[in-house]
C-alpha positions as CSV (number, residue, x, y, z in Angstrom):
1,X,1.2,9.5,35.1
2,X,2.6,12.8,36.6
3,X,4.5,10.7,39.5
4,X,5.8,8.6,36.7
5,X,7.1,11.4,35.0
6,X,8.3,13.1,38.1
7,X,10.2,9.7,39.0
8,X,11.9,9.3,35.9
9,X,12.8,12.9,36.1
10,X,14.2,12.2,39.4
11,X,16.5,9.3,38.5
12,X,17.4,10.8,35.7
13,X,19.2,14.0,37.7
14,X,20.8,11.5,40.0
15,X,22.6,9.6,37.4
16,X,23.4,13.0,36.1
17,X,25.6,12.7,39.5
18,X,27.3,10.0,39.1
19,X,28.0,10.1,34.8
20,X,28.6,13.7,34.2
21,X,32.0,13.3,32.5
22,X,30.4,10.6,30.2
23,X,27.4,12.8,29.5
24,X,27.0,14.2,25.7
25,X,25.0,16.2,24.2
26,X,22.8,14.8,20.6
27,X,20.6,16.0,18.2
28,X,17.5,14.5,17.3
29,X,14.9,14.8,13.8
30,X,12.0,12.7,13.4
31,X,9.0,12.4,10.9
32,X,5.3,12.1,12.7
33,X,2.7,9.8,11.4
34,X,-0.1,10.8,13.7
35,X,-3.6,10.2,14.2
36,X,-6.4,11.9,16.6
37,X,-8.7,9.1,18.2
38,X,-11.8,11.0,19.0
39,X,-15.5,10.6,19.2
40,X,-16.2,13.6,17.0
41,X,-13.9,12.5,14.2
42,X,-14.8,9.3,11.7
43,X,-12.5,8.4,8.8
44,X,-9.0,9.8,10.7
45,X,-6.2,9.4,8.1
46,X,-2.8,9.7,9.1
47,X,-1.1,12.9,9.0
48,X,2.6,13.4,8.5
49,X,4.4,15.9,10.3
50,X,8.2,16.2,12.2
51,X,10.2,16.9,15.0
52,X,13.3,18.7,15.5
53,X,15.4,18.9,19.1
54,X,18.1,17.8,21.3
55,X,19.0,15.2,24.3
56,X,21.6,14.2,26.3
57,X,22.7,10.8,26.3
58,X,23.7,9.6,30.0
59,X,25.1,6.4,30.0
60,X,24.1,4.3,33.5
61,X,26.0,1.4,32.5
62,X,27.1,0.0,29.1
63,X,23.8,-1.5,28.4
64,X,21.3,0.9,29.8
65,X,21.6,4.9,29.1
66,X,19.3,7.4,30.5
67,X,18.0,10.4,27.7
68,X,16.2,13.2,28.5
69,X,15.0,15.5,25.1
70,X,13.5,18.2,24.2
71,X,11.8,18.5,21.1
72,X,10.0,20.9,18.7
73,X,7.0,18.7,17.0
74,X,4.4,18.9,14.6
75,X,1.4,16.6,14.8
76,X,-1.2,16.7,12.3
77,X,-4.1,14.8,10.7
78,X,-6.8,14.9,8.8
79,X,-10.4,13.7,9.8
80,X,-14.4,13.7,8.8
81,X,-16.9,14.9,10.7
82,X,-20.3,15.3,8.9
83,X,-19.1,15.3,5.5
84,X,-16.6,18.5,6.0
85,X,-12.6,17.2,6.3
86,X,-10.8,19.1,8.7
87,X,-7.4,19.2,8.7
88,X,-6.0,19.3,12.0
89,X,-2.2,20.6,13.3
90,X,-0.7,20.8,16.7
91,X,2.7,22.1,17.6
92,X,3.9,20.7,20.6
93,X,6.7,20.8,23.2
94,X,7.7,17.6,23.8
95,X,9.7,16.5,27.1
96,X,10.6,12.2,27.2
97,X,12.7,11.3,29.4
98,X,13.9,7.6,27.4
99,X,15.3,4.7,29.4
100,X,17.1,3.1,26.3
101,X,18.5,-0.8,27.0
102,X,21.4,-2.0,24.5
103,X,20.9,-5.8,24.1
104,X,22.6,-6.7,21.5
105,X,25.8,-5.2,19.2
106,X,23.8,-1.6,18.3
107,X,20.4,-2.8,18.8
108,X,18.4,-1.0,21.5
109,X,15.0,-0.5,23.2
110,X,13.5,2.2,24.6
111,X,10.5,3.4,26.6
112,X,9.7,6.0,29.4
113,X,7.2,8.7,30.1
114,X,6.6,12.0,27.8
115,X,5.0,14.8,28.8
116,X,4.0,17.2,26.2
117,X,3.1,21.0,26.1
118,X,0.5,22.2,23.7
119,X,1.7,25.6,22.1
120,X,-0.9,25.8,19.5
121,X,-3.6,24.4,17.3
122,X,-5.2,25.1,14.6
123,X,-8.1,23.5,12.1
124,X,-8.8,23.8,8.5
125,X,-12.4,23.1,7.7
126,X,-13.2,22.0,3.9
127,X,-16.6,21.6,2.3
128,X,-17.5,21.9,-1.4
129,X,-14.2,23.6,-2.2
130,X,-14.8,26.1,0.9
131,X,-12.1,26.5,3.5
132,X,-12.4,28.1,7.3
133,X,-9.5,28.6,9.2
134,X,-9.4,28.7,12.9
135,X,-7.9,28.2,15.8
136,X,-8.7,25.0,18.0
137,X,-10.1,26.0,21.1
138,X,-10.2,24.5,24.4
139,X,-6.9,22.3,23.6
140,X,-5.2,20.8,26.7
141,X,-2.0,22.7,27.4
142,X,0.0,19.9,29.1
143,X,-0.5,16.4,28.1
144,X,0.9,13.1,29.4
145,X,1.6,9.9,27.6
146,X,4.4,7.3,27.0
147,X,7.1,6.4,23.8
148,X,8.8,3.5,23.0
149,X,10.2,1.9,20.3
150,X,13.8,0.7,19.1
151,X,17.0,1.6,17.3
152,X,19.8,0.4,15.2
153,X,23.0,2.4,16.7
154,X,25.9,2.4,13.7
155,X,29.4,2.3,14.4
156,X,29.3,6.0,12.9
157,X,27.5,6.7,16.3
158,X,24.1,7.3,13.8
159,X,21.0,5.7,15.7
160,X,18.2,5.4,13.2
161,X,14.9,4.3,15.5
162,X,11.2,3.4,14.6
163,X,9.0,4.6,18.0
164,X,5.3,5.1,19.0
165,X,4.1,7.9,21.6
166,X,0.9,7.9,22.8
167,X,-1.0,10.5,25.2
168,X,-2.8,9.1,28.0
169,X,-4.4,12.5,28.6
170,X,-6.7,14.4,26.2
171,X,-5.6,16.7,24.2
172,X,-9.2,18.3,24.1
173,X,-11.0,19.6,27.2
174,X,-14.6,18.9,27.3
175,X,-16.3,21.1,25.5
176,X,-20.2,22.1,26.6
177,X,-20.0,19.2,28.9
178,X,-19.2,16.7,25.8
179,X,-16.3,15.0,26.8
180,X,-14.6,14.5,22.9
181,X,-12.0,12.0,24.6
182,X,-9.5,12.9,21.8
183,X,-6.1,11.3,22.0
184,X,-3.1,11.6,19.8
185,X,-0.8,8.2,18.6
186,X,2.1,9.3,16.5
187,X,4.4,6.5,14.7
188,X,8.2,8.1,14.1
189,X,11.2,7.4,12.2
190,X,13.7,9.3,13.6
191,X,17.6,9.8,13.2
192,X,19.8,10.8,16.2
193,X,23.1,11.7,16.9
194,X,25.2,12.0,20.0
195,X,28.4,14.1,20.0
């Protein structure tokens, strides 16, 4: 995954090259459905969270445009583990770099690789009304996994997308030699906006 991403990163600065006139900045905000596939946890439900960032839009051609973002995002959800519900939240760096294909009159596709940088996580415990905060410990600090999804761009230059990014790579590390082989799958409706 790490020479995908390092691939993508390197295509992306050579069309930087060659389109750096037609090159703009966007903004991007997105809400998070997310949900933690582990072996510890039963009964995940969904937890909604956000994102909040930038990109450029690179335009290769008229039908295929290169983005590279950055985004702030927050990933929770909410699981059972012996009868206690813990409620889980990550805040993550989030790096994609987005092939997007037009193929039709506003409607486009898009996938490429994400790598992700855990800057904190955190667990609330509950059982019989009693709540334990604490920090998650032995959480993965980079993480790598792919997004893709689609988008509606309006003549307004508003492109409203539905996506899915999932990490390949734990975002656990084994733990007293259990390996808790958590991963994270986040469904987003975002909004962006190139100026």
């Amino acid at each position: 995954m790490r020479n995908v991403f390092i691939l993508a990163a390197t295509l992306c600065i050579l069309c930087l090259n060659e389109a750096t006139a037609q090159v703009k900045p966007g903004i991007k905000v997105a809400l998070n459905y997310s949900s933690i596939e582990s072996e510890y946890f039963q009964d995940t439900d969904n937890g909604v969270g956000y994102s909040i960032g930038g990109f450029l839009d690179v335009p290769v051609s008229n039908a295929f445009h290169l983005e590279p973002t950055l985004l702030y995002s927050v990933k929770r959800d909410k699981a059972m583990q012996e009868g206690i519900t813990n409620k889980i939240r990550f805040n993550y760096l989030d790096l994609p770099l987005l092939m997007r294909f037009y193929v039709a009159d506003g409607f486009n596709l898009f996938i490429g690789p994400q790598m992700s940088v855990n800057l904190d996580g955190k667990m609330i415990a509950e059982s019989e009304g009693i709540q334990v905060k604490s920090d998650l410990p032995d959480v993965e600090e980079v993480l790598f996994g792919i997004n893709l999804g689609m988008g509606y761009k309006l003549a307004s230059g508003l492109n409203l997308q539905v996506g899915y990014e999932y990490e390949w790579t734990g975002s656990l590390e084994k733990v007293d030699g259990l390996d808790p082989n958590a991963h994270i799958g986040s469904l987003q409706l975002s909004a962006a906006y190139a100026f």
